[in-house]
C-alpha positions in Angstrom: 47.4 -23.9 51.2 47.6 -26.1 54.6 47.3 -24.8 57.7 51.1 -24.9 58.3 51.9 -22.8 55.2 49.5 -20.1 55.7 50.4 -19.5 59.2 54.2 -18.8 57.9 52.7 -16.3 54.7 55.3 -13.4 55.2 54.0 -10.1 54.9 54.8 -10.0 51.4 53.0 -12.8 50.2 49.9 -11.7 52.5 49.7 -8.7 50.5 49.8 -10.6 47.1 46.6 -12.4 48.6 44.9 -10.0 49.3 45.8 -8.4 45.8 44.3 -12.1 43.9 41.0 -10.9 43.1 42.2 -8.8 40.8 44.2 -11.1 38.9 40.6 -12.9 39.1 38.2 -10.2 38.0 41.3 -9.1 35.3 39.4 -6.6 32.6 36.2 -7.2 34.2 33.2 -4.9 34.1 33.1 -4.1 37.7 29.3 -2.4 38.9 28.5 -0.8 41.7 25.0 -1.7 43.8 22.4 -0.2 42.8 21.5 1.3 46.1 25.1 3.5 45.5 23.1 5.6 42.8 22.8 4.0 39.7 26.2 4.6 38.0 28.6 2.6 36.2 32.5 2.0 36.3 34.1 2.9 33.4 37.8 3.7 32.7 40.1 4.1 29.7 42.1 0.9 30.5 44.1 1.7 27.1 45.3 5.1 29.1 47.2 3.7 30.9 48.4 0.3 33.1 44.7 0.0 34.9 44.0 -3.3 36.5 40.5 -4.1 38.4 40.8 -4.9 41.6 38.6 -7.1 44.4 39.7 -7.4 48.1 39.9 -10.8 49.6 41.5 -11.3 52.5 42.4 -14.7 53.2 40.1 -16.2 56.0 43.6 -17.1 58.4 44.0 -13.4 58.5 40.9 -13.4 60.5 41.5 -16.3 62.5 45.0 -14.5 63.5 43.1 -11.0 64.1 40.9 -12.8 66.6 43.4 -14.9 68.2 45.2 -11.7 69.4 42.1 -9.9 70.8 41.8 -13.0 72.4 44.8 -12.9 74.0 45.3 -8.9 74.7 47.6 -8.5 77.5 45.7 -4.8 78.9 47.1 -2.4 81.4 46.1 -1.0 84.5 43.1 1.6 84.5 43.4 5.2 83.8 43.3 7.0 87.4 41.1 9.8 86.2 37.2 9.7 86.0 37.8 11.1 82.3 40.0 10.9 79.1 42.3 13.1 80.0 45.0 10.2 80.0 43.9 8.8 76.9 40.9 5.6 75.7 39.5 4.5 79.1 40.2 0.6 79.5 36.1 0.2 80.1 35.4 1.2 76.6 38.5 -0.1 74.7 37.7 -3.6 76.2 33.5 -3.0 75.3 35.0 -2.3 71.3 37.4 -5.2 71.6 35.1 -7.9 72.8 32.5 -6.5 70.2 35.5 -6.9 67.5 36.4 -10.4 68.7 33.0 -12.1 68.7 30.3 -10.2 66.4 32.2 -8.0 64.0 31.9 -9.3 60.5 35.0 -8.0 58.0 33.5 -9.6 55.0 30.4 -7.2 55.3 33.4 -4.4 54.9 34.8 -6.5 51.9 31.4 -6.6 50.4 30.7 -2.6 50.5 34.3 -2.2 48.3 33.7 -4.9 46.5 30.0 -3.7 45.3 32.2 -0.9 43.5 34.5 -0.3 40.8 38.0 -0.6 42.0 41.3 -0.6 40.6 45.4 -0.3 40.8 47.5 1.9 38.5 51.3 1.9 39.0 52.5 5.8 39.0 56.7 6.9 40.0 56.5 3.2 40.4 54.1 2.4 43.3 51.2 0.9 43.0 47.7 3.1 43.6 44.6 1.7 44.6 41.8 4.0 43.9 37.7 3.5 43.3 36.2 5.0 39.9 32.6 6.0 40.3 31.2 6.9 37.2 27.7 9.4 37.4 25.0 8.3 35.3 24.4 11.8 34.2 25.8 14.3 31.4 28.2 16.4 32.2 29.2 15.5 35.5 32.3 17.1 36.7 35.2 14.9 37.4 36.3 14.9 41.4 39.3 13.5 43.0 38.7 13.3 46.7 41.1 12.4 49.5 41.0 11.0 53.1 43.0 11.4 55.7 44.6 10.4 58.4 43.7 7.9 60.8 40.8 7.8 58.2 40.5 5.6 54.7 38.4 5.2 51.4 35.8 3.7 54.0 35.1 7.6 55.5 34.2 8.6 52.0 32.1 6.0 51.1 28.6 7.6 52.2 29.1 10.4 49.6 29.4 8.5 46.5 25.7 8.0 46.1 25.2 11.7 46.4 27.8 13.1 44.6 27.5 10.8 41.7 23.6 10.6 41.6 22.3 14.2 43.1 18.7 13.9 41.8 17.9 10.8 44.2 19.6 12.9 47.2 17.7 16.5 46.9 20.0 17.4 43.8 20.2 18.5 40.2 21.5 16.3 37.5 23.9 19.7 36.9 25.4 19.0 40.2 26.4 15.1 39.3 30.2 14.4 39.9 32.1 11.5 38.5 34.3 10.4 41.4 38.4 8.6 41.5 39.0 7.9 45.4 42.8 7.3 45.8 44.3 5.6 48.9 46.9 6.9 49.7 50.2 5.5 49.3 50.8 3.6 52.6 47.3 4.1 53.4 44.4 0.9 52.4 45.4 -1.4 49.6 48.2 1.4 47.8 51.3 0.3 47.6 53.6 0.7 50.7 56.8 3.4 49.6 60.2 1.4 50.1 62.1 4.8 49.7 61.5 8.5 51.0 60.3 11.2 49.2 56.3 10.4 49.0 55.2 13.9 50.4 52.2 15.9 49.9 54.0 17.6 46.6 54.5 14.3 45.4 51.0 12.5 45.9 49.8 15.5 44.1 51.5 15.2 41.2 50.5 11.6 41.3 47.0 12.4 41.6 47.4 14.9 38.7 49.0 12.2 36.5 45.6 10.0 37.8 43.4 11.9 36.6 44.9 12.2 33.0 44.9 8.9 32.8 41.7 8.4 33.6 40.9 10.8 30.5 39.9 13.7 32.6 41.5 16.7 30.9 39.5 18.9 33.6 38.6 18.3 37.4 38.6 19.1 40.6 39.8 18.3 44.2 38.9 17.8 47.2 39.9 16.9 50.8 40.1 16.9 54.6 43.2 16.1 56.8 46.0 14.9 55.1 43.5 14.7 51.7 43.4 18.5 52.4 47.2 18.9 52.7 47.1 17.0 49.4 44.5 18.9 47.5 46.7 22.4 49.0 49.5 21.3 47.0 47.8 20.8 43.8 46.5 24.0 44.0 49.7 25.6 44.3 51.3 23.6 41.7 48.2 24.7 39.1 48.4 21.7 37.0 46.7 22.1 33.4 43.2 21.1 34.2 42.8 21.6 37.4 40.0 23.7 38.1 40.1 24.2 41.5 39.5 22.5 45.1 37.5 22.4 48.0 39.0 21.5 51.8 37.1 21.1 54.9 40.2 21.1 56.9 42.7 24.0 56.7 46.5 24.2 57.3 47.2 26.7 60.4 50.5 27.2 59.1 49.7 29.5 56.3 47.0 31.0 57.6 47.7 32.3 61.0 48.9 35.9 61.2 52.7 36.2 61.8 51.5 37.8 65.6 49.6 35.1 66.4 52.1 32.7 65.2 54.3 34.2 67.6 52.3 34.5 70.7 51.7 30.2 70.4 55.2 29.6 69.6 56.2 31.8 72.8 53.2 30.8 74.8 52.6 34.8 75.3 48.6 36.0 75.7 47.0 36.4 72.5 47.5 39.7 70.9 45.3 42.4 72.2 44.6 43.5 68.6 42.5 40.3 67.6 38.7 40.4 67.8 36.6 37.8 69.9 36.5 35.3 66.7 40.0 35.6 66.1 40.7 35.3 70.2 38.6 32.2 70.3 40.7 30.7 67.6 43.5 31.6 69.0 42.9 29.8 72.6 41.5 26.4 70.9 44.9 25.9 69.0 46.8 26.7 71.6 44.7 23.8 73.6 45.4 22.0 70.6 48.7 22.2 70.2 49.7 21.9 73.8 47.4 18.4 74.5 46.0 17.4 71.3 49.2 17.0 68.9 51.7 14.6 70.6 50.2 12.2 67.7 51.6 13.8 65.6 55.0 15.0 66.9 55.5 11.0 67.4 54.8 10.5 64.2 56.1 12.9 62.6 59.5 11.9 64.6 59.6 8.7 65.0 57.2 6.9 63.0 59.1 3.4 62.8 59.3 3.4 67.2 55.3 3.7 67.0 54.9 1.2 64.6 56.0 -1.9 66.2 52.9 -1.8 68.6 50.9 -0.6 65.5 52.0 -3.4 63.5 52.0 -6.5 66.2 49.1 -5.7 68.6 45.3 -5.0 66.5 44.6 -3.5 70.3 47.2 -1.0 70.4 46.4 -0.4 66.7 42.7 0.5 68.0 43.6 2.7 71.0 45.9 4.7 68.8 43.1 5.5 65.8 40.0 5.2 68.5 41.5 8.3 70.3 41.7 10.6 67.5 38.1 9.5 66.3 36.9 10.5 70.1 38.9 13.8 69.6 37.9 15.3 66.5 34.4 13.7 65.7 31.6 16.5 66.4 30.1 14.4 69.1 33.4 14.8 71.2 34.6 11.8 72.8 31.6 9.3 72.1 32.0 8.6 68.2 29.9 6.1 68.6 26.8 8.7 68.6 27.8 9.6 65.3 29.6 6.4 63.4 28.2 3.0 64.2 30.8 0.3 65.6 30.9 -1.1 62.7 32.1 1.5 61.1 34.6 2.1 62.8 35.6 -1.1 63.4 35.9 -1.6 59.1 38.4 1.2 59.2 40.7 -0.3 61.8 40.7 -3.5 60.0 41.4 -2.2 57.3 44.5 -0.9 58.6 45.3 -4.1 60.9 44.9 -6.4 57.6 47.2 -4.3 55.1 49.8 -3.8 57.8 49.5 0.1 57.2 50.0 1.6 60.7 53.4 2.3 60.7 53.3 3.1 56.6 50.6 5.7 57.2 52.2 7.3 59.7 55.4 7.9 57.6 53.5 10.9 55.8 53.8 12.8 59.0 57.6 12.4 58.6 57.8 13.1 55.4 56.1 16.5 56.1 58.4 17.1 59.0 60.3 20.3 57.1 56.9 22.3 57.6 54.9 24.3 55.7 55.5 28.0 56.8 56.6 29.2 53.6 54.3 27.9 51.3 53.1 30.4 48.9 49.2 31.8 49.0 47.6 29.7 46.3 45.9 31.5 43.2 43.9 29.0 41.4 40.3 29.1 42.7 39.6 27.7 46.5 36.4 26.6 48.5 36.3 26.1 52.3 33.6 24.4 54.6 34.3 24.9 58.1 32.5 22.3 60.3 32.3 23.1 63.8 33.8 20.1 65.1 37.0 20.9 63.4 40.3 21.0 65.8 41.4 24.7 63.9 38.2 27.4 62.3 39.7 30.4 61.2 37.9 33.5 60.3 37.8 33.8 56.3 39.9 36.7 56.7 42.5 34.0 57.7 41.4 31.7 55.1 42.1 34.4 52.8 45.8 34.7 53.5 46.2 31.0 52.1 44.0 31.0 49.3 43.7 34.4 46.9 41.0 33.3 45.0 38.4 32.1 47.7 35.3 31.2 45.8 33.0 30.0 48.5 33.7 30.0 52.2 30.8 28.8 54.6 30.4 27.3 58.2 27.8 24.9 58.8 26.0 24.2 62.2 27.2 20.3 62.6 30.1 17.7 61.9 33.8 17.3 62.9 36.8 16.6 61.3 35.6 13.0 59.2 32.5 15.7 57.9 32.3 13.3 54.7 31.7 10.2 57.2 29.9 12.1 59.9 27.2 14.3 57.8 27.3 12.9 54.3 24.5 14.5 53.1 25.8 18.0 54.2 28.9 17.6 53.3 28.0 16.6 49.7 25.6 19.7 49.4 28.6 22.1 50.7 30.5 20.2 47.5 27.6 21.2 45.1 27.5 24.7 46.3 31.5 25.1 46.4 32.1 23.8 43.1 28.8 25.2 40.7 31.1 28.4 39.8 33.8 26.1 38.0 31.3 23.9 36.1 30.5 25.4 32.5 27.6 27.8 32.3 
């Protein structure tokens, strides 16, 4: 391809490029590095239309990424001593010039390449998932989820000690086998061209997954949007599914109806609640009132956003950087707990596939709410990590989910717990999910 020809790829074509290793690697035996646990890929390719996969992002892709740091037009500097306005221009320009001139994408391309990755076309859209198989008997099939403005790249630090527990202070009895969906709009899934791909409908998607991978029985798991996801498989109860564990939980069907109506109105909260309950109550209503215009943009007007999201990687990074500041344990300095690089792979990520204003689309497609949701009856796990944005009492927990198996709050991590404290996080997993594995 000359010069000439790739600066014209349309957006369509850059997507098949980045989609040619897998015509490449077709029906290869994909392995993941050694130092990932020893495990091995494996899936039933007769189950179903399974193609391996590889990432490879055409080098003018970088060329153009760098070009337009290069040439970032920045505004004027926030007039507060703090980020109460939103990124400060000091450290958005320190992460910028780092991106421009020393981060390395193909280091990110080598982590998902060292494992076993695939697309499966389901309600036709294509899925792109990874498939880490544990070495040892018995493991219990998983499907876990990210979230939003997170990626397959937040889960990545758990695969080693879900699938191989015994190098990571283990049991061979807690060993998962683990299918990590993006999700669709999100990574290297499929983009939707219609409406309709809601949290209901990635679920029954995920269901229809995990049968084709030859998993008759598993379980689910999830924070954010992956959370949201995992909700609505529990309440739809498919055959097989065993039950779930979320480290993020919907307020929605969990608040009291008195609370609910004290934050809507803006009235005190009730005098009835006790001090946890009260301290709950005043963090979402700080929440709500200065954390969640994200979300009512997106959730509104998801296109409008996504012509800055989609033409400037800058205004792509000010827009995820400020919810990793939020919501991370380590409140407003990610950096102390997720390197640069790090963060900077997920970005890409999102830069390279064009997936900005797609990703955001789930918030509008989740616009109608969830207040009536039923309580869900198949069995349910919690984690609540203290650097979550909403901690309810498991009295409240208990309102959404009937059959709460395990419910426990740990002393560290934020919202991205699997990418921020992978090693707790993966314990919290064993410990949720030993009452569903077979005596």
């Amino acid at each position: 391809m000359t010069a000439q020809e790739t600066t014209g790829v349309s957006a369509l074509s850059r997507r098949a490029l980045l989609l040619n290793g897998a015509a490449v690697a077709a029906f290869a035996v994909l392995r993941p590095a050694t130092a990932l646990a020893q495990v091995e890929a494996a899936t039933p390719l007769e189950a179903g239309d399974i193609r391996p996969f590889r990432v490879d992002v055409p080098a003018a892709e970088l060329v153009n990424l760098r070009q337009r740091l290069a040439a970032t037009r920045w505004p004027d500097p926030e007039t507060v001593d703090d980020r109460t306005q939103g990124v400060q221009l000091a450290k958005l320009q320190s992460i910028v010039r780092y991106w421009e001139t020393h981060y390395d994408w193909r280091k990110a391309e080598a982590k998902l390449n060292a494992l076993p990755q695939f697309l499966t076309n389901i309600d036709g859209l294509d899925i792109h998932f990874i498939h880490v198989r544990s070495r040892h008997e018995n493991a219990l099939p998983l499907i876990m989820t990210h979230g939003w403005p997170g990626s397959v790249f937040e889960l990545l630090k758990v695969i080693g000690p879900l699938t191989d527990p015994t190098a990571h202070g283990g049991t061979a009895e807690d060993a998962f086998h683990l299918v990590l969906p993006s999700i669709p709009g999100f990574g290297f899934s499929e983009k939707p061209k219609g409406t309709g791909w809601n949290p209901d409908r990635i679920a029954r998607a995920w269901d229809l997954l995990m049968k084709r991978l030859g998993y008759q029985k598993y379980v689910s798991q999830g924070g954010d949007w992956g959370a949201i996801i995992s909700d609505a498989m529990g309440r739809q109860a498919p055959p097989g599914l065993l039950g779930f564990h979320v480290n993020r939980i919907e307020r929605s069907t969990t608040i009291p109806p008195e609370v609910a109506r004290a934050l809507r109105s803006g009235d005190p909260a009730p005098a009835e609640l006790a001090a946890e309950e009260r301290a709950v109550f005043e963090e979402t209503r700080e929440f709500l009132t200065k954390g969640f215009g994200y979300a009512a943009i997106m959730g509104t007007r998801p296109q409008t956003i996504g012509y800055g999201l989609a033409d400037s990687p800058v205004g792509l990074a000010a827009w995820f950087y400020d919810k990793l500041a939020d919501w991370v344990f380590t409140r407003g300095e990610p950096e102390r707990t997720l390197s640069r690089d790090e963060i900077l792979d997920n970005i890409t990520l999102y830069w390279l596939t064009n997936t900005g204003t797609s990703s955001g689309r789930i918030y509008w497609e989740n616009s109608a709410g969830t207040s009536k949701l039923a309580p869900i009856a198949i069995p349910a796990a919690v984690t609540i990590f203290p650097g979550e944005v909403y901690r309810p009492p498991k009295s409240w927990a208990e309102r959404a989910y009937t059959k709460l198996i395990y419910y426990n709050r740990v002393d560290k991590g934020g919202h991205f717990a699997a990418w921020e404290e992978p090693e707790l996080f993966s314990a919290e997993l064993r410990a949720a999910f030993r009452p569903l594995r077979r005596p």
